[in-house]
BALOBA-1460 file (C-alpha; in Angstrom, 3 decimals):
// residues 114
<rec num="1" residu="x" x="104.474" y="-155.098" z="-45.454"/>
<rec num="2" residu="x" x="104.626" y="-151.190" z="-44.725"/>
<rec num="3" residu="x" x="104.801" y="-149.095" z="-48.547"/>
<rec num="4" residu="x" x="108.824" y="-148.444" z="-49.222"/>
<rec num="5" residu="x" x="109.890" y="-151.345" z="-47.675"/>
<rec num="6" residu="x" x="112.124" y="-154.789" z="-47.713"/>
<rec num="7" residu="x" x="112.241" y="-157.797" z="-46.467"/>
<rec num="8" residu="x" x="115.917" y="-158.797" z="-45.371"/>
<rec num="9" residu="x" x="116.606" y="-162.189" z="-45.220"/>
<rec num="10" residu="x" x="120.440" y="-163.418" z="-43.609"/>
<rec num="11" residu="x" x="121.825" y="-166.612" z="-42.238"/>
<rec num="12" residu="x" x="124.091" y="-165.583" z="-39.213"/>
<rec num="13" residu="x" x="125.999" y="-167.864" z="-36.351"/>
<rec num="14" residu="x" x="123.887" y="-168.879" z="-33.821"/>
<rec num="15" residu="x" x="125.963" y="-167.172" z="-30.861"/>
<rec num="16" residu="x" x="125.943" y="-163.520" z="-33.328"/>
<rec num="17" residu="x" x="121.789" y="-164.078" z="-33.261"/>
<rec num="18" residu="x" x="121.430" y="-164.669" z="-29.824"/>
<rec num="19" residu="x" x="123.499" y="-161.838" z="-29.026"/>
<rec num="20" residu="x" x="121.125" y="-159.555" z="-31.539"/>
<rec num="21" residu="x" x="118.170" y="-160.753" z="-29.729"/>
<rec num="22" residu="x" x="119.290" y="-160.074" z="-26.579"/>
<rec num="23" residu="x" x="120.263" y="-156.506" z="-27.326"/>
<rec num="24" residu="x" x="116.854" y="-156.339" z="-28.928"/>
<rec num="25" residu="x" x="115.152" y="-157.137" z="-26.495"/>
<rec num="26" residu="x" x="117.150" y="-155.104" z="-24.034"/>
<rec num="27" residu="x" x="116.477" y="-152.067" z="-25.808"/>
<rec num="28" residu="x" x="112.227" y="-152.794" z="-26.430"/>
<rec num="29" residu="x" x="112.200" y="-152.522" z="-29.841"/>
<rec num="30" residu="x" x="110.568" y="-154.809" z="-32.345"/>
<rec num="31" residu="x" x="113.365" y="-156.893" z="-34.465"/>
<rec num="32" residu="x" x="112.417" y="-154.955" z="-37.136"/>
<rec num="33" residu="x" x="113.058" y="-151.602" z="-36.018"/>
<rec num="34" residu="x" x="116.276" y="-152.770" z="-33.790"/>
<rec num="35" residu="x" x="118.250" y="-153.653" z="-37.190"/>
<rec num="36" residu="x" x="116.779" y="-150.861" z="-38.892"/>
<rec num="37" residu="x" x="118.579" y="-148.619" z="-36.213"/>
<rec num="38" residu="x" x="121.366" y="-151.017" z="-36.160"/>
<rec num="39" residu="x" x="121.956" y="-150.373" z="-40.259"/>
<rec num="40" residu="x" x="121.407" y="-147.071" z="-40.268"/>
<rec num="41" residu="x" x="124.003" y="-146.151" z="-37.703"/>
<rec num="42" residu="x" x="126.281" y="-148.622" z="-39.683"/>
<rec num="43" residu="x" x="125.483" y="-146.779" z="-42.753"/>
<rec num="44" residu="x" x="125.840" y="-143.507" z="-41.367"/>
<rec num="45" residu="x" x="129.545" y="-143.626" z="-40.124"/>
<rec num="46" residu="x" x="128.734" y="-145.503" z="-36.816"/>
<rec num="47" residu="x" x="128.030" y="-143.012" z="-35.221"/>
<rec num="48" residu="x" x="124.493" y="-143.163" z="-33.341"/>
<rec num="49" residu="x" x="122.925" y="-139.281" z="-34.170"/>
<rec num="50" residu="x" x="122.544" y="-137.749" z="-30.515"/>
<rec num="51" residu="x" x="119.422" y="-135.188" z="-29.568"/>
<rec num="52" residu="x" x="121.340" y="-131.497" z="-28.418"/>
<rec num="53" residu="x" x="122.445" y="-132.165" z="-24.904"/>
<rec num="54" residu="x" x="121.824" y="-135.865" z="-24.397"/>
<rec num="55" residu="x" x="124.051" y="-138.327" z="-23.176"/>
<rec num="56" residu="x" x="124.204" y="-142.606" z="-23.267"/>
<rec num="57" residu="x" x="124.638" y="-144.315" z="-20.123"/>
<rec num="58" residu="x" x="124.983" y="-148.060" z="-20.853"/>
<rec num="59" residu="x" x="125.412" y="-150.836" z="-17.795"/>
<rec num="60" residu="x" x="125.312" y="-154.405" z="-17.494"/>
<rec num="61" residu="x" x="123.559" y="-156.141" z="-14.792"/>
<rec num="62" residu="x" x="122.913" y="-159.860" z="-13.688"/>
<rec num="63" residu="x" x="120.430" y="-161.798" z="-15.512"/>
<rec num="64" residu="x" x="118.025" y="-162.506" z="-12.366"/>
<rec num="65" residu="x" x="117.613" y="-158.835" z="-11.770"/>
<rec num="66" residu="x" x="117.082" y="-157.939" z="-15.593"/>
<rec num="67" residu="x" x="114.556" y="-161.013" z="-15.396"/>
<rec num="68" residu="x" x="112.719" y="-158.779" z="-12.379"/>
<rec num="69" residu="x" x="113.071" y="-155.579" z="-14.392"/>
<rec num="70" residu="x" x="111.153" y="-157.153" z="-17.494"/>
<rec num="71" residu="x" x="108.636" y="-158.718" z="-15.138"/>
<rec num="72" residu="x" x="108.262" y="-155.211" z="-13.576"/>
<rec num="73" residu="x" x="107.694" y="-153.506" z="-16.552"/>
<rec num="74" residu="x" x="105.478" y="-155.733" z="-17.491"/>
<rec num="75" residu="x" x="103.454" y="-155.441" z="-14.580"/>
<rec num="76" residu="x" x="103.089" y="-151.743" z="-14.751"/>
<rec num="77" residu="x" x="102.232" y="-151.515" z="-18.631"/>
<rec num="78" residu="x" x="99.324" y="-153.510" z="-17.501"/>
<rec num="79" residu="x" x="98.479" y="-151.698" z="-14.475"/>
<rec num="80" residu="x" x="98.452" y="-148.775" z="-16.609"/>
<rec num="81" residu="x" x="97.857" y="-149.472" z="-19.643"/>
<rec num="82" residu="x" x="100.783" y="-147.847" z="-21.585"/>
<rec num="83" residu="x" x="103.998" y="-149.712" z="-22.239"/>
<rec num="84" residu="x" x="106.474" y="-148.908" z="-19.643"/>
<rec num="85" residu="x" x="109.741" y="-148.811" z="-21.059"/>
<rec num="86" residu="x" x="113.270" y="-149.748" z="-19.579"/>
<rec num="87" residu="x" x="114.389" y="-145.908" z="-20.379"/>
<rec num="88" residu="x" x="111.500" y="-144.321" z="-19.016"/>
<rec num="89" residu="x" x="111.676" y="-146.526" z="-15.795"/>
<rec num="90" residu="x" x="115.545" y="-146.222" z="-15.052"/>
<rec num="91" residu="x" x="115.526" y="-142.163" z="-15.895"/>
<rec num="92" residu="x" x="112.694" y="-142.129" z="-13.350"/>
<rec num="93" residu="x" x="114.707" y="-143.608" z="-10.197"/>
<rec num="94" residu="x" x="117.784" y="-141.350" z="-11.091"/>
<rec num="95" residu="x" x="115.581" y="-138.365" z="-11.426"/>
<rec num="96" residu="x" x="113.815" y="-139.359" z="-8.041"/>
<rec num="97" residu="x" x="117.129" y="-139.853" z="-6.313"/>
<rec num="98" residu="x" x="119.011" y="-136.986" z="-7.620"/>
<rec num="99" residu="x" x="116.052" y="-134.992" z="-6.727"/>
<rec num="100" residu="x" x="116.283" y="-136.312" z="-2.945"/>
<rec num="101" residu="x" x="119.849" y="-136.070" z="-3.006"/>
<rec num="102" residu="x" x="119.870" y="-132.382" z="-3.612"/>
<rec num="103" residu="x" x="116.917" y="-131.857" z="-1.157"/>
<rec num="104" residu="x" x="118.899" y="-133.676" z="1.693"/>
<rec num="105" residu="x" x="122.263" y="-131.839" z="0.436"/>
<rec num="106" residu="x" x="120.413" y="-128.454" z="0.229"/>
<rec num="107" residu="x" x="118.956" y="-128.919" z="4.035"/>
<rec num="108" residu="x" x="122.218" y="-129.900" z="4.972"/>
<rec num="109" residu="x" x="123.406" y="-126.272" z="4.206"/>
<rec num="110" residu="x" x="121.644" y="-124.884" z="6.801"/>
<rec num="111" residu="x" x="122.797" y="-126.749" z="9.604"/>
<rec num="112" residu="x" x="124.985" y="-125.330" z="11.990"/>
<rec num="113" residu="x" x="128.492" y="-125.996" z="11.857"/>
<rec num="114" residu="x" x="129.347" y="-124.387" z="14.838"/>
């Protein structure tokens, strides 16, 4: 175990773990440093501390398409190499698609609307 640190031991409901673990996993961090995160905020008024000028976005979506996501992911931190993460991967289709978006809406602008 890391210097400075404690092993927490707790017996919750079954339905309250699963729950945890499914978040966990959700959010690709390693139990450990998911209730870490999860206590400090807790600690620390509940209030998750924010980078200047970021936002959260937070969606559900059905389990056979999270099931493709993971497998996805998967597949391109071994094509790769380096983990692929669920953040880095869904911030990459928005930026692509706002990017087009604006291209397509700025090319738009010069059409003729005589």
């Amino acid at each position: 175990m890391a210097e400075n640190q404690k092993n927490l031991c707790a017996m919750i409901p079954a339905e309250l773990h699963s729950r945890v673990r499914a978040a966990q996993e959700q959010a690709g961090l390693t139990l450990s440093a998911y209730i870490t995160e999860l206590l400090t905020n807790y600690y620390e008024g509940g209030a998750e501390k924010m980078e200047k000028g970021m936002r959260t976005m937070a969606f559900q979506m059905p389990d056979a398409m999270f099931t493709r996501l993971k497998r996805h992911l998967e597949r391109e931190s071994e094509r790769t190499g380096k983990k692929v993460s669920q953040k880095e991967f869904v911030l990459g289709l928005i930026q692509r698609a706002l990017d087009e978006a604006e291209r397509e809406g700025a090319a738009g602008h010069g059409a003729d609307l005589g």
